[in-house]
N, C-alpha and C positions, 0 to 999 in steps of 0.2 A: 504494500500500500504506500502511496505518495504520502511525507509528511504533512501535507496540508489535509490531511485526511483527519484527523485528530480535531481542528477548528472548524466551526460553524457548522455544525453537525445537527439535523433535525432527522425525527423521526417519520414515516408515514404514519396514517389512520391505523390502519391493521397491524403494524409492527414490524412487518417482513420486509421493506425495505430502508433503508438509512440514504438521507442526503446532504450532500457536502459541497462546499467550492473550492472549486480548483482555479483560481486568477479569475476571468471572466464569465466561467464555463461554470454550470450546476450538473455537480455529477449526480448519480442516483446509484447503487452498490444492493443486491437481497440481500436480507439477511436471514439468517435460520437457526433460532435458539432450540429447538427442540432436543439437540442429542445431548451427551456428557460435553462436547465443546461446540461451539457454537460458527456457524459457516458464514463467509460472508464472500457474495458473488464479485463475477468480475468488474469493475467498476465502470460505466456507461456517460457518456456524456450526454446529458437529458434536452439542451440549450446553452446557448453563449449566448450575451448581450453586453452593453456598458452599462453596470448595473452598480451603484453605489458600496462601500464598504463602509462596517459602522465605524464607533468609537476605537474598535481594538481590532486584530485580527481574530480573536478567538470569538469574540462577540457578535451573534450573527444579526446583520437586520433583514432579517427576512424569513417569513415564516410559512407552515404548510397549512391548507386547512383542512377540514376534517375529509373530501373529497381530494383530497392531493394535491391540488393547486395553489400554486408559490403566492404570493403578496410581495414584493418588492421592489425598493425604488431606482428607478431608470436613470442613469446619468444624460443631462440632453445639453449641449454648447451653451446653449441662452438659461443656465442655471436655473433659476424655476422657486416657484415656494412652496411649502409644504403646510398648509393651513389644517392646527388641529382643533373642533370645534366641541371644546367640553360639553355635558348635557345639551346635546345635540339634536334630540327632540323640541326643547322649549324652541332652541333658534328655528327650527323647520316651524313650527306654532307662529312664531312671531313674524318670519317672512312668508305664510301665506295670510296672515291676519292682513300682510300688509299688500298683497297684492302678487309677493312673489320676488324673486331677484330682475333687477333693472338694468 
């Protein structure tokens, strides 16, 4: 296994497979805990994009959800902002009270 295999590691829904990054690339690896040791497949590259790294190398931002599907953020030239909108319900309440975004 590549050292980078150890960082930013999530799991799938069902357990049987492990995912990782490798530089740009999200690999995908099975795994299979059932025997006395435990197997883990040959490693796949799932996609590559220009995809943000977080805080650390070990720290991953990006996560799976319960259907498999990555959430992560895309690096684009023209930077970009990230708007997170706490109790996010009341603000949806207050802009269609108000007519909606303009």
């Amino acid at each position: 296994m590549p050292l980078d295999w150890i960082g930013q590691t999530r799991w799938s829904a069902d357990g049987r497979e492990i995912y990782y990054r490798s530089g740009q690339r999200m690999m995908g690896a099975t795994f299979d805990g059932r025997g006395a040791e435990p197997v883990l497949g040959r490693p796949v590259v799932l996609f590559a994009d220009e995809f943000d790294f977080g805080q650390g190398l070990s720290i991953a931002n990006y996560d799976v959800t319960w259907d498999d599907r990555f959430l992560m953020l895309r690096r684009t030239p023209s930077g970009g902002r990230l708007h997170v909108v706490l109790h996010w319900t009341e603000e949806l309440k207050r802009l269609l009270a108000t007519g909606g975004l303009r």
